[in-house]
N, C-alpha and C positions, 0 to 999 in steps of 0.2 A: 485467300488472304493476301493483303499487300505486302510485295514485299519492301526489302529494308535498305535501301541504298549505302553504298558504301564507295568514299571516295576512291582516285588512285593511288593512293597509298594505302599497304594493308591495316585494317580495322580502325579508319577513322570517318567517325559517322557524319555525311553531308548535312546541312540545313537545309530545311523546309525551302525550299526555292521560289513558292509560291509568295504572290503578290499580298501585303498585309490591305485590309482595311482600315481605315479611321477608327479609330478605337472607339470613342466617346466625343461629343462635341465640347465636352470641356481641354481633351488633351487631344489636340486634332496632329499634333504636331511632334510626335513623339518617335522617335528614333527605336523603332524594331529590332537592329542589328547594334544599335550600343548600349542602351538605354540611358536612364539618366549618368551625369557627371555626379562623381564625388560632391563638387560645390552647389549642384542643383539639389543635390539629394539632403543636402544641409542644412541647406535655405528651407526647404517645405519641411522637415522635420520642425523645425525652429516655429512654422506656419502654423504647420497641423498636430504639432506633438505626437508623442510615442503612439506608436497604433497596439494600444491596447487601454481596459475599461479602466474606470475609478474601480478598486477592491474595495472600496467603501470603508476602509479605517480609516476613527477618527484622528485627530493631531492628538498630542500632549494634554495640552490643556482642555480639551472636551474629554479624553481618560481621565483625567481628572475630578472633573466634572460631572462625570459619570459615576465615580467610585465613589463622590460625598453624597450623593441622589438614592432614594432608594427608601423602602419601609425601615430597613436596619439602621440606614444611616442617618431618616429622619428620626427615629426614637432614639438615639444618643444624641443625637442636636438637639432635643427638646430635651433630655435628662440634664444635659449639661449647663442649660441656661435654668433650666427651673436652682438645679444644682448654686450655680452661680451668682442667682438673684435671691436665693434663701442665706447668700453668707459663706456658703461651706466652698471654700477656694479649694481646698485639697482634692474632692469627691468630684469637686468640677475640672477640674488639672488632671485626673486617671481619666473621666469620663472623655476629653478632649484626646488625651492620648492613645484611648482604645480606637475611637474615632476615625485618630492619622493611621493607627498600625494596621487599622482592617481595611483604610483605603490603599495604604501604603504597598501590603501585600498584595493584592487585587491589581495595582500598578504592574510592580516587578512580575508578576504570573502573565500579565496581558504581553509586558514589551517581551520578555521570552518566546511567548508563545509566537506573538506575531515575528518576531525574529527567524524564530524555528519554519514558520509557514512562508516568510516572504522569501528563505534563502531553498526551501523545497521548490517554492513555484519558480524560478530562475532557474534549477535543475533539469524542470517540467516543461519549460519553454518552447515553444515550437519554432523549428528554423523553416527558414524558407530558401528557395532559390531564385535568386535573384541577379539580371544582369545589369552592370554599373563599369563605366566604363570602358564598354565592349569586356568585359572578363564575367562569366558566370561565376557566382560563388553561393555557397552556403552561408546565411545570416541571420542574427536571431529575428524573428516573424514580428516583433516588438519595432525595428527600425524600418522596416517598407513604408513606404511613404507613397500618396498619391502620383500616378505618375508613373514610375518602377515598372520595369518589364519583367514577370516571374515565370519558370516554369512550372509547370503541375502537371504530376505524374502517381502513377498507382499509387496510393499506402498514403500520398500528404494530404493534409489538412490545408485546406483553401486560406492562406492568412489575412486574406483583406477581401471587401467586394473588386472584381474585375470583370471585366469583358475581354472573352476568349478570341485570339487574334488568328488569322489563315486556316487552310485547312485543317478536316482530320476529326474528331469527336470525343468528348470526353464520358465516363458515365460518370454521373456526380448523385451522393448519397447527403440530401438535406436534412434525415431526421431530426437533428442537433435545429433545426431552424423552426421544423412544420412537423416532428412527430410521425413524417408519414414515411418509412423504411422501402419505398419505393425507389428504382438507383432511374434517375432520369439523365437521359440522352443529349449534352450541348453539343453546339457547333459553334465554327467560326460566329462574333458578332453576339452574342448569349451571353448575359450576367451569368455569373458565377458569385456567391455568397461567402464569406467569412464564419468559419465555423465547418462548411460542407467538407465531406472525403469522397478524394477522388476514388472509386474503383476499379477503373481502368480509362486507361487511353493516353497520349501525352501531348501535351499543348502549351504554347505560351500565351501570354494575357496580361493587360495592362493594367494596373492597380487603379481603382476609379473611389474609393472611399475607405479610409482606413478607423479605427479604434472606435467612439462614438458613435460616429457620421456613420456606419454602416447598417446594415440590415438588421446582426447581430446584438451590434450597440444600442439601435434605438425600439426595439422591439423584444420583451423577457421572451428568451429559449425554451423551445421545448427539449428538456433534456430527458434523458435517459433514463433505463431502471433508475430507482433512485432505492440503495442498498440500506435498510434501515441501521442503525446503533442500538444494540440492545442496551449497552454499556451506558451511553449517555440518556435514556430513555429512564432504568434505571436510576442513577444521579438526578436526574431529574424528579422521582417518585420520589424518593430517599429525601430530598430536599424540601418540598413541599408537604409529606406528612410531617417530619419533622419540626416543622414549623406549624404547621397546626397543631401538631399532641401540644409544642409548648405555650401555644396561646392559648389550649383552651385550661392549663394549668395555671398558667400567668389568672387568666379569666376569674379562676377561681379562688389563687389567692386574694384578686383585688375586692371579690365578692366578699370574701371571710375577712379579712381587712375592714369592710365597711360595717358589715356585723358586730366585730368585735371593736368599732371606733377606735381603730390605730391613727396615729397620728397619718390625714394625707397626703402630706408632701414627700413623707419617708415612705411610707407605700409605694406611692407612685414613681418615686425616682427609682426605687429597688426593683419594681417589676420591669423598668423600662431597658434599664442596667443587663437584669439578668435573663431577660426575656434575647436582647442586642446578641447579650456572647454565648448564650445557647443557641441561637439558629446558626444550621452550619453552612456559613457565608461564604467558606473558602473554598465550599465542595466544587461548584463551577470550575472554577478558578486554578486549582490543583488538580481534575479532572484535564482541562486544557493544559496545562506545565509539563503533565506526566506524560500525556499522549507525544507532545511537541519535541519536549527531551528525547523520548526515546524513537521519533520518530528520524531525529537529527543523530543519532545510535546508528540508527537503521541508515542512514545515509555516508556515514563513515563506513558501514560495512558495503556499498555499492549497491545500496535497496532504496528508491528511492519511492515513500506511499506518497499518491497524487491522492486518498484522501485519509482522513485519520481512524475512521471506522477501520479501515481495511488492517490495522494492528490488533483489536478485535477478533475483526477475522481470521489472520492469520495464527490466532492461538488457538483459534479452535477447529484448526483443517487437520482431516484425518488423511485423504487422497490426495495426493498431485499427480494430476497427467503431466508428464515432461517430456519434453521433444530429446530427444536422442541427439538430434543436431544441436552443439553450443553447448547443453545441459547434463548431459551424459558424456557425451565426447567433443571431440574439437570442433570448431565450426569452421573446418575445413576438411578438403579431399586432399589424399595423396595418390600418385599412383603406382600402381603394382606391376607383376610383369604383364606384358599381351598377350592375347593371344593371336596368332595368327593365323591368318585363313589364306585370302586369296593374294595379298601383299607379298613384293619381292624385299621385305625385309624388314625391321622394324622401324630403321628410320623412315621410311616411303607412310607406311602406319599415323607414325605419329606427326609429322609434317602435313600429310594431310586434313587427319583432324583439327589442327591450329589454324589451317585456312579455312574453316569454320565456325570458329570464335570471335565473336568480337570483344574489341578492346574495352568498348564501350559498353555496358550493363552485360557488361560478364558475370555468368553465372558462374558457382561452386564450382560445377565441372566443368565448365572453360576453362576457369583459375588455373585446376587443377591440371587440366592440357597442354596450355602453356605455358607451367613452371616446369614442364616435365618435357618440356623441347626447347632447343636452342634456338635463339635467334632466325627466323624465315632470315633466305636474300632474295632478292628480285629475280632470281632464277626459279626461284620455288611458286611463284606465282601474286598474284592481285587480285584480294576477292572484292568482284564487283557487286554483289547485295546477298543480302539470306533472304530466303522466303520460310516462314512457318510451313508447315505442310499440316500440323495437328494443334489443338490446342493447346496443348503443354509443350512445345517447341523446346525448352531447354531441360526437363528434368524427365518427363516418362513419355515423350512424343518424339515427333522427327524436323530436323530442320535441314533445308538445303542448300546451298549456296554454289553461285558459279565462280570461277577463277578463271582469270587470262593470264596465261604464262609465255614470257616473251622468250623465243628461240634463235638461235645466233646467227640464220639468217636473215633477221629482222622483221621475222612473222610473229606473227601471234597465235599461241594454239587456247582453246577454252576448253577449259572440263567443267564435271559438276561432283559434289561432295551432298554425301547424305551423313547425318549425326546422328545418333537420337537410341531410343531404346533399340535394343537388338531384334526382337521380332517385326516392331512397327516399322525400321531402315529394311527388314528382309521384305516385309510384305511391299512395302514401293520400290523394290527393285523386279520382285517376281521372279524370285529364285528356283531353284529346282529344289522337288521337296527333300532331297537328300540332305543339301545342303542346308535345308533351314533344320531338319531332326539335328545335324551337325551343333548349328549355330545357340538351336534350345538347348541342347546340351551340358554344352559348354559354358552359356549364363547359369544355366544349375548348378554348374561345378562350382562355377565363381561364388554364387551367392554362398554354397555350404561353408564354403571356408572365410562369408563374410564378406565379399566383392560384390561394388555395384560396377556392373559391365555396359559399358557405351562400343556401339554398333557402330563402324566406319564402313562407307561403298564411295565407291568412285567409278566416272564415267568419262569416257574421251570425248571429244566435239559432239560436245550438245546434250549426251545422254543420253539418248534413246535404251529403249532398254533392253535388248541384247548387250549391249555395250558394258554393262554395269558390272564392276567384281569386288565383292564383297572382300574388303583386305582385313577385317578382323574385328578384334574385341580390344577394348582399353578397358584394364582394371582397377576399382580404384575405390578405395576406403576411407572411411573417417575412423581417425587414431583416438583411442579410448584416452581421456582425461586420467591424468595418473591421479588427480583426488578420488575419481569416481568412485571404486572402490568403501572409502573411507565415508562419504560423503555420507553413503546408503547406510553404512551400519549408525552412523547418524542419528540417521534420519529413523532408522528400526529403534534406537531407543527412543525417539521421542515420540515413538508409537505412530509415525507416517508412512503411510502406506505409497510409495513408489509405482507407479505407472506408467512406461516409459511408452511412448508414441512414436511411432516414425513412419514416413512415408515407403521406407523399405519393403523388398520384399521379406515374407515369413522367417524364412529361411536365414537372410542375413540380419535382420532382428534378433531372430535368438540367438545368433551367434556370437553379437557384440554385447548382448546380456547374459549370458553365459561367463564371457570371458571379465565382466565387472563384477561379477558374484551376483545379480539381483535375481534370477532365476530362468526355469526353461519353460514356461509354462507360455505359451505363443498364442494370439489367435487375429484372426483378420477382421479389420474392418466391414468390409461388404458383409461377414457372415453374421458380426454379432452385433453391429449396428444399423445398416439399412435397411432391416426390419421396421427398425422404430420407429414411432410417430412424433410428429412434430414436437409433440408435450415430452418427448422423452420414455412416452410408454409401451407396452410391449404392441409387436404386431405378427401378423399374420409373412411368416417370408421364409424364405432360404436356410434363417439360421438356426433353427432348431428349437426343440423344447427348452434345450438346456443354455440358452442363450444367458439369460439373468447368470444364471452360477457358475459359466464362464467367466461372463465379467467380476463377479466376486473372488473367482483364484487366477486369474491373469496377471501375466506380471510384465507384458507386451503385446501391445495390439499396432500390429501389421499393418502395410498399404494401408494410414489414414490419409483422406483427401480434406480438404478445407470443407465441405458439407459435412464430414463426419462428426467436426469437433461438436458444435454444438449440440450435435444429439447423443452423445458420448456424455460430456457435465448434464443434461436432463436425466437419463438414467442412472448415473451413481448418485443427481441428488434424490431420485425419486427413490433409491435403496434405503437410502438414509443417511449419504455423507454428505461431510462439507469439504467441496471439492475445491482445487487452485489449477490451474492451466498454466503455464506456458505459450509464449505465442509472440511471433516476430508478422508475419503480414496483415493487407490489410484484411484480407480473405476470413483471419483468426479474430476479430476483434468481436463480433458476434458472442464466438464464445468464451472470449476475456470478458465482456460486460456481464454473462449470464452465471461466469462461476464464482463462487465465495469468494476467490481469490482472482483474478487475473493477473497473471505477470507478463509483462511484455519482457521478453530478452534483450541483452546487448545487441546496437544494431536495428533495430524494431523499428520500424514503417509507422509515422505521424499517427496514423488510423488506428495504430497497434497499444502505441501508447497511450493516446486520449480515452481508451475504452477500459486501460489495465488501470488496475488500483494501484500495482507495486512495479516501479520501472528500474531493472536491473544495469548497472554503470560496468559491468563485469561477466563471464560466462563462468559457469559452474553449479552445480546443486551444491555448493559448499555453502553460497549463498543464501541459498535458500533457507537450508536448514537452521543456519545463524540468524536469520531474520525468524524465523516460526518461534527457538528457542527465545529471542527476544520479546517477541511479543509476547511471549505466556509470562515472562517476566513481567511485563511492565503490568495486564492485567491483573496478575499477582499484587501488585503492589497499590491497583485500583481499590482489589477487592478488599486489602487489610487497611488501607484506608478510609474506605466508609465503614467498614466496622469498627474502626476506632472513633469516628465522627459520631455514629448511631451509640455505644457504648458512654462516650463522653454527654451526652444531651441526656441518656439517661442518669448518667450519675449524677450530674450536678443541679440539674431542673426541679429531677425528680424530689432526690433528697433534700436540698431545700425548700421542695414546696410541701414534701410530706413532715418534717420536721418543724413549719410555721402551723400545720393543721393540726398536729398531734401537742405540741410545745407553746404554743402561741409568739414564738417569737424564732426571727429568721435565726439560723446557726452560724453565719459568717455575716460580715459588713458587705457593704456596697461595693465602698473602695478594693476588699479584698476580690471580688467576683470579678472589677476589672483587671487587676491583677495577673487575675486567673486568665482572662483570655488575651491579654498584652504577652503573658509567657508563654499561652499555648500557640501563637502563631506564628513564631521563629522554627518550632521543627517542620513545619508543614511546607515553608519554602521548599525543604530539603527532601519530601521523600520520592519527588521523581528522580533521584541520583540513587535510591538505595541500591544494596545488593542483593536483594533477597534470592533465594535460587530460583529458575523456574518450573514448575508443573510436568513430570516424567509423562503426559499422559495430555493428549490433546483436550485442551479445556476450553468453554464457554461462561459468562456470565453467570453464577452460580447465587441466587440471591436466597437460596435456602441456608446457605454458608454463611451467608455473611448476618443475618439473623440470627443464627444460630449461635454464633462467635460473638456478636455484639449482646445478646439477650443474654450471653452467661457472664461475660463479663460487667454490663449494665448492671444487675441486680447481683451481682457481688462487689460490683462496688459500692450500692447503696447499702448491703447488708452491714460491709465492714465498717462505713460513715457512721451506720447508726450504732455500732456496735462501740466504737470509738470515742462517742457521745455517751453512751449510757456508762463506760467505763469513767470518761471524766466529773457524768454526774454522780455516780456512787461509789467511787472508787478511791478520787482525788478530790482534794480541797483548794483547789484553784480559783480564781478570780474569773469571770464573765469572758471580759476582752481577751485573756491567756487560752482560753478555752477557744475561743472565735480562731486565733492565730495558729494553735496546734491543729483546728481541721480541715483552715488553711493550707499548710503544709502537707497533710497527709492526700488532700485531694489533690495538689499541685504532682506530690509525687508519684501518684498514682495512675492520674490522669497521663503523664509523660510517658510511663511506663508502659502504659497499653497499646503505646505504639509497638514497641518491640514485642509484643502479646501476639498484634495482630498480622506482622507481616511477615509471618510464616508460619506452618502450622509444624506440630512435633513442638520438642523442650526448646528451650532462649537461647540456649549455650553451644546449641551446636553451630557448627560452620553454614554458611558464612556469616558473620557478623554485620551488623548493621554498618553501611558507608562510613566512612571517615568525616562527612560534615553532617551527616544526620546524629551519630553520635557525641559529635561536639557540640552540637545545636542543643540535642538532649541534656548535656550534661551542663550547658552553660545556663541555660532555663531552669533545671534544677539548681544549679551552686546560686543564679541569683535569689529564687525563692526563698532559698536558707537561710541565705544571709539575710533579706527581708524580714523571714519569721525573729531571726537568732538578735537583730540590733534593733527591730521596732520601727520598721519605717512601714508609713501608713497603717501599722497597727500595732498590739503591746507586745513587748519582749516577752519570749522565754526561754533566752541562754541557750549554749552549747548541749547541755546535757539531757534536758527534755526534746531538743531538734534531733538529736541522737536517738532518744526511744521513740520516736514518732517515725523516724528511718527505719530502726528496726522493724516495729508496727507493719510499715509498708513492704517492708521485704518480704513480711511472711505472708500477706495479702497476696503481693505480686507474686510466690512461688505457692500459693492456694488456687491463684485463677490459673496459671501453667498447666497445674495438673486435671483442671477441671475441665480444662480446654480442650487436654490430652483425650482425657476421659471420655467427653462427650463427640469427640470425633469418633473413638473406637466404638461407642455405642452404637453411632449411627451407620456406622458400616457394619459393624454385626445386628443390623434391624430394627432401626427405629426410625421408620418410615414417616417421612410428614413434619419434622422436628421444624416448628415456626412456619408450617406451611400458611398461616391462616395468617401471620404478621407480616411474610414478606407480601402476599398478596395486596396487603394495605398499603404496601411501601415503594408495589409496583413493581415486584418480581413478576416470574412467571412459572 
C-alpha cells in the first residue's frame, strides 16, 4: 500500500505535489491551490443559481387554483350557480362558503405540510468540501457553483458533476444515476456525477455542472428500494370507495327522485350539496398535516425522517440493531492503565504511540492516544509518513510509521513504530512465541474486564526485525451512556426488542452489556451470520444448527464487520420482524436502505444519510425510543381519524338517503348539510396536534380496526337519527322545519363527538384528554351549531329547552357508542376473528 506522507512537523498532512491537469475546456484556468474567490464565487452563483432541482411546488396562487379544481369543487360550483340563478341567495351564500372553507383547509394543510418538509430538507442538506479562497471549508452542497475546487472522500455524496484532478483513484458508486450497484474505479481527468457516493479513495475535482445542467438534473434517477406506505395506500382506498359507496347512493336518490317527479332543481342542488360534504376531501390533506406535524416533533426531538413513511415505519419496529458505539455508549475512547511489556516505562509507551497518530483523519483511538499524552517536543521525534500494513490500518489491523528524532549532536537518528491490533503488530515483528502466549494473554485480560487493547513495537534505524521490542498494550474503553440504562427499560416497554452490534471482541461486548442491564447472552458474527446467503437465508457453514435461535435470544452480536450488517436485517426480516439499524459509514448504508428503519447516527458519512430514513442530530437510544413512541402516536391518531371520516360518510349519507326512500322526503335542508360540513372542518385542522396516548405494543396499519370502529359507530349513528325521527313523528307535535333543525343538531353533535370516540380506544374520560385546541375547536363548532339551532339562522328556531333535550339525547347516544366500542374491542380479543374483514378488503386494507 502507499504510504502517507507527513510534513516536518508532527502530523500535518503534505499536498498531493503532483502536477494538476486542465480540468475541463470550459474552466482551463482554474486555481488548484486556491480555488475560486469569495467574489467569483458570487458572481456564477448569481449566473447559475443554487446547485439544486426545482422541488416542483406550486406558488400560492396555482394552490389555490388547485384547491377550487377538482370533481368536489366542480359540483359545489355548479350547485351554487344552479342555487343562485333559481333565486335562493341564502342556499347559494352556505354553498359558496363550504366551497372557500374546503379549499381554505386544503390551503392551510398544503402550506404546513410543505413548511414542515422544506425546513426537513434544509436539515437533510448535503455539505460539501470545498476550497475558496485558499481555506478548505465545509458548505452546504446547495452553494458550489461551477468552477469550485471540492474534495471527495469515503462516505460523501458527489454534489455537482466534476472532473477528478491529479493523481490517485477514486471508487465511485452510481446506482443513484444507472441502477447498476457496481462501485467503478476513476482516475485523474474522469467525470464524476452529482448524486454518486464515493466508497473509497480521496481526490480533489473541479465542479464542471451544478443543479439542472447536470447528469442528475437533466436525466429522472434511478433510485433506490423505493419503501412502500401502507398508511397512505390505505387513505388512499378509504378515499376512493368512499366516494363511490356515496355516488352510487347520490345515484340512487336522483333515480327515485325522477320516479317519484320531485321537484328537479331541488334534487339536484341537494344531491350535489350532500354528495360535496360527504366525500372525505380532507383525508389527503390531514393525512399530510399529521405526518408533517409530527415529523417536525420528531425533529425537535434530534430525529430527523428524510422520508415520511419512515414514521410509519417506526411504529411498527419490533428490533433495533444498534451500534454500541454513540448509541449504547459514548462515541469516544478513553484510556485505561497499560500495560507493559518491553518499554522503559509508561511515558516511552505512550509518546511512542502518538507519533503514530495523525492529526489529520484521526481515528477514535488516535483521539484517544493523544488526549492521554502530553504535548510531543521536537526532542521526541517527526513522523515522516504511516504506511498501512493491513487493510483496516486504524481499528483491527496494523499501521506503521517512521520518525526522525533529532539528537544534540546535530544528527538525526530514525526509528520505526508499529500500532494496531496486538497479535497483527506481534505477527510483523516476529516475536518469540513466548512472548506473543504473553501478549494473547493479556488482550484476554483486557477485554474480560471490557478493554480494547492497542499493540505498540518499536525499532531503532530502520527496523529490521531483530531490532523490534514490543513496549506494550494501551487500554482503552468506551464509557457507558449514563441514559443507557433507562433508555433500554424504555424501550422494553414499548415492547422493542434491543440488539446491540459492535465490532468488539465477545468478550468485551458482554461486558459493556452487562454493565447497562441489557443482558449476557453474546454471539459472534462469523458464527451466526456468515452462514447466510445473500437473501438472508439460512446456509450451510460454521455456525451450527441452532443458528436461527441464536439470533432470536441474542442480546449482542460480536466482531460485526460492514458485510455483516446486511445479512443480519435479511435474517431477522426473514423471522418476521421489522427491523431499524443504526449506522454512521459509508460501508452501512446498504443496510440502512434494506432495513424498515434505517437510522444514520450523529456524525454519519453523506452515504450514511442519503440511504437512512431517520437522521439522528444527537447520540443516544433515548432518542430513538422517543421517536418510535411518537410515531405510534401519530399513527394513532391516523387511524382514529379515518375512522371518524368512514363513520361520519355513513351516518350522514346514509341516513339521509335511507330516510328520502323509506319517507319520500330528505330529513334536513340543503342549507343545513352545508352547515354540517363548514362545522365539521375546523376540528380537523387540529387533530395532528392531539394527545392521544400512544400503542404499548409495536403497531402497524390496522385496517381491520378501523372498520370495525367506524362500522359500529356508522350504524349507531344512523340507528339513533332514525330513532330520533320516529320519536319526533309519534311522539311530538312539532312543525316540519322544528323537526329538520333538532336532527340538525343532534347530528352536528354527534358527529363532533366521534372524534373523541375515535382517538383512542378504552372509556373518553380517561387521561389524556384531547389537545387544548382540538378541544376548543370542538367545543367552538358545537356552541356555534347551538346557537344556530337555538336563534334560527338558516333554519327554524327551537329555543333553549328543546336544544337541551336534543343535548341530552346525544349524550346518551355518545356514552352507548363508548360502550359499544368498549365491547366490541373485548370481543375481538377474546375471538372474533375476521370482524369487517370483507369491508376493509373493499377499502384497501390488507
Amino acid at each position: 500500500m502507499e504510504p502517507v506522507l507527513m510534513d516536518a512537523l508532527p502530523f500535518s498532512p503534505i499536498g498531493d505535489p503532483a502536477a494538476h491537469r486542465p480540468p475541463s475546456p470550459e474552466y482551463p484556468d482554474v486555481d488548484c491551490d486556491h480555488g475560486l474567490s469569495s467574489g467569483q464565487a458570487a458572481d456564477l452563483l448569481a449566473e447559475w443559481g443554487a446547485n439544486r432541482l426545482d422541488d416542483g411546488n406550486p406558488g400560492r396562487l396555482r394552490r389555490l387554483a388547485n384547491s377550487l379544481s377538482g370533481p368536489v369543487a366542480w359540483m359545489l360550483q355548479a350547485a351554487a350557480l344552479l342555487a343562485l340563478a333559481a333565486g335562493r341567495w341564502a342556499d347559494g351564500a352556505l354553498i359558496l362558503t363550504l366551497l372557500l372553507v374546503n379549499a381554505g383547509v386544503s390551503l392551510v394543510e398544503q402550506r404546513h405540510a410543505g413548511r414542515a418538509l422544506s425546513r426537513l430538507g434544509r436539515r437533510l442538506a448535503p455539505m460539501a468540501r470545498v476550497l475558496r479562497d485558499g481555506v478548505w471549508a465545509d458548505r452546504p452542497a446547495d452553494e458550489v457553483v461551477p468552477g469550485d475546487v471540492i474534495f471527495l472522500k469515503l462516505g460523501r455524496v458527489v454534489p455537482a458533476d466534476a472532473v477528478l484532478l491529479g493523481e490517485g483513484a477514486l471508487s465511485i458508486d452510481a446506482s443513484m444515476l444507472t441502477g447498476d450497484r457496481r462501485v467503478i474505479a476513476k482516475t485523474g481527468g474522469d467525470e464524476v456525477h452529482a448524486g454518486s457516493m464515493v466508497r473509497g479513495g480521496e481526490m480533489k475535482a473541479v465542479v464542471t455542472a451544478t443543479g439542472p445542467t447536470t447528469l442528475f438534473g437533466r436525466s429522472p434517477p434511478v433510485t433506490a428500494r423505493r419503501k412502500p406506505s401502507a398508511l397512505r395506500a390505505a387513505m388512499l382506498g378509504i378515499g376512493n370507495t368512499l366516494v363511490a359507496l356515496t355516488l352510487v347512493m347520490m345515484v340512487t336518490v336522483m333515480i327515485l327522485a325522477l320516479y317519484r317527479q320531485d321537484p328537479p332543481l331541488e334534487t339536484v342542488l341537494f344531491v350535489l350539496v350532500l354528495s360535496a360534504a360527504s366525500i372525505p376531501l380532507a383525508l389527503p390533506a390531514v393525512l399530510s398535516m399529521t405526518l408533517s406535524a409530527g415529523a417536525l416533533r420528531l425533529e425537535r426531538m434530534k430525529a430527523v425522517v428524510a422520508r415520511m413513511a419512515a414514521i410509519e415505519d417506526l411504529a411498527g419496529l419490533d428490533v433495533l440493531c444498534a451500534d454500541q458505539s454513540g448509541t449504547l455508549s459514548e462515541p469516544r475512547l478513553v484510556m485505561g492503565e497499560p500495560v507493559l511489556l518491553q518499554a522503559s516505562g509508561r511515558g516511552e509507551l505512550l509518546r511512542t504511540a502518538a507519533l503514530a497518530c495523525p492529526a489529520e483523519g484521526a481515528n477514535a483511538v488516535d483521539l484517544a492516544i493523544l488526549a492521554g499524552q502530553p504535548a510531543l517536543t521536537p526532542g521526541d521525534g517527526y513522523c515522516l509518513f504511516l504506511q498501512p500494513l493491513t487493510e483496516d490500518a486504524g481499528e483491527g489491523g496494523c499501521l506503521r510509521a517512521e520518525v526522525e528524532r533529532p539528537l544534540e549532536s546535530g544528527a538525526v537518528a530514525r526509528f520505526s513504530v508499529l500500532k494496531g491490533e496486538p497479535l497483527a503488530v506481534a505477527q510483523a515483528t516476529g516475536l518469540e512465541p513466548a512472548l506473543v502466549r504473553r501478549i494473547s494473554e493479556a488482550t484476554d485480560d483486557l477485554a474480560e474486564r471490557g478493554f480494547r487493547a492497542v499493540g505498540i513495537a518499536r525499532a531503532e534505524e530502520g527496523g529490521e526485525v531483530e531490532h523490534w521490542r514490543y513496549l506494550g498494550l494501551i487500554a482503552l474503553v468506551e464509557p457507558s451512556r449514563g441514559d443507557s440504562p433507562g433508555s433500554l427499560d424504555a424501550a422494553r416497554v414499548l415492547g422493542l426488542r434491543v440488539l446491540m452490534i459492535t465490532p468488539e471482541r465477545a468478550a468485551i461486548g458482554g461486558r459493556v452489556a452487562r454493565g447497562m442491564g441489557l443482558g449476557d447472552r453474546v454471539v459472534c458474527a462469523r458464527r451466526m451470520v456468515d452462514g447466510l446467503g445473500e437473501d438472508g437465508g439460512t446456509g450451510r457453514a460454521e455456525c451450527g444448527a441452532d443458528r436461527d435461535d441464536d439470533l432470536e435470544d441474542a442480546h449482542v452480536i460480536a466482531e460485526v464487520h460492514p458485510e455483516h450488517r446486511l445479512r443480519l436485517v435479511r435474517a431477522l426480516q426473514r423471522a418476521g420482524h421489522r427491523v431499524g439499524i443504526t449506522g454512521a459509514a459509508g460501508e452501512d448504508a446498504a443496510a440502512l436502505d434494506h432495513a424498515e428503519v434505517g437510522i444514520a447516527v450523529k456524525g454519519a458519512s453523506d452515504a450514511a444519510r442519503q440511504a437512512a430514513d431517520v437522521v439522528l442530530g444527537a447520540s443516544g437510544l433515548a432518542i430513538i425510543t422517543r421517536a418510535v413512541s411518537e410515531s405510534r402516536r401519530i399513527l394513532g391518531r391516523m387511524s382514529g381519524y379515518a375512522a371518524y371520516r368512514i363513520a361520519e360518510t355513513l351516518r350522514l349519507p346514509v341516513f339521509v338517503a335511507l330516510a328520502y326512500l323509506m319517507l319520500g322526503s330528505f330529513p334536513i335542508s340543503l342549507a343545513m348539510i352545508a352547515l354540517l360540513s363548514i362545522l365539521a372542518s375546523l376540528p380537523a385542522l387540529f387533530v395532528a396536534g392531539d394527545t392521544a396516548p400512544p400503542p404499548p405494543r409495536p403497531v402497524r396499519w390496522d385496517m381491520l380496526k378501523v372498520v370495525r370502529v367506524s362500522g359500529v359507530l356508522g350504524v349507531s349513528g344512523v340507528a339513533s337519527s332514525f330513532l330520533l325521527l320516529w320519536l319526533l313523528d309519534h311522539r311530538l307535535d312539532l312543525p316540519a322545519a322544528q323537526e329538520q333543525t333538532i336532527l340538525f343538531l343532534k347530528l352536528l353533535i354527534g358527529g363532533n363527538m366521534t372524534i373523541a370516540l375515535t382517538r383512542r380506544d378504552g372509556w373518553v374520560w380517561r387521561r389524556p384528554f384531547p389537545a387544548h385546541r382540538l378541544l376548543v375547536a370542538i367545543v367552538l363548532t358545537q356552541g356555534l351549531g347551538t346557537l344556530a339551532a337555538v336563534g334560527g339562522l338558516f333554519m327554524a328556531p327551537i329555543g333553549w329547552p328543546m336544544a337541551g333535550a336534543v343535548w341530552a339525547f346525544a349524550l346518551v347516544c355518545f356514552a352507548f357508542d363508548n360502550l359499544a366500542l368498549v365491547a366490541t374491542e373485548r370481543l375481538n380479543r377474546d375471538g372474533l376473528p375476521g370482524m369487517g374483514l370483507g369491508f376493509s378488503k373493499l377499502l384497501g386494507g390488507n
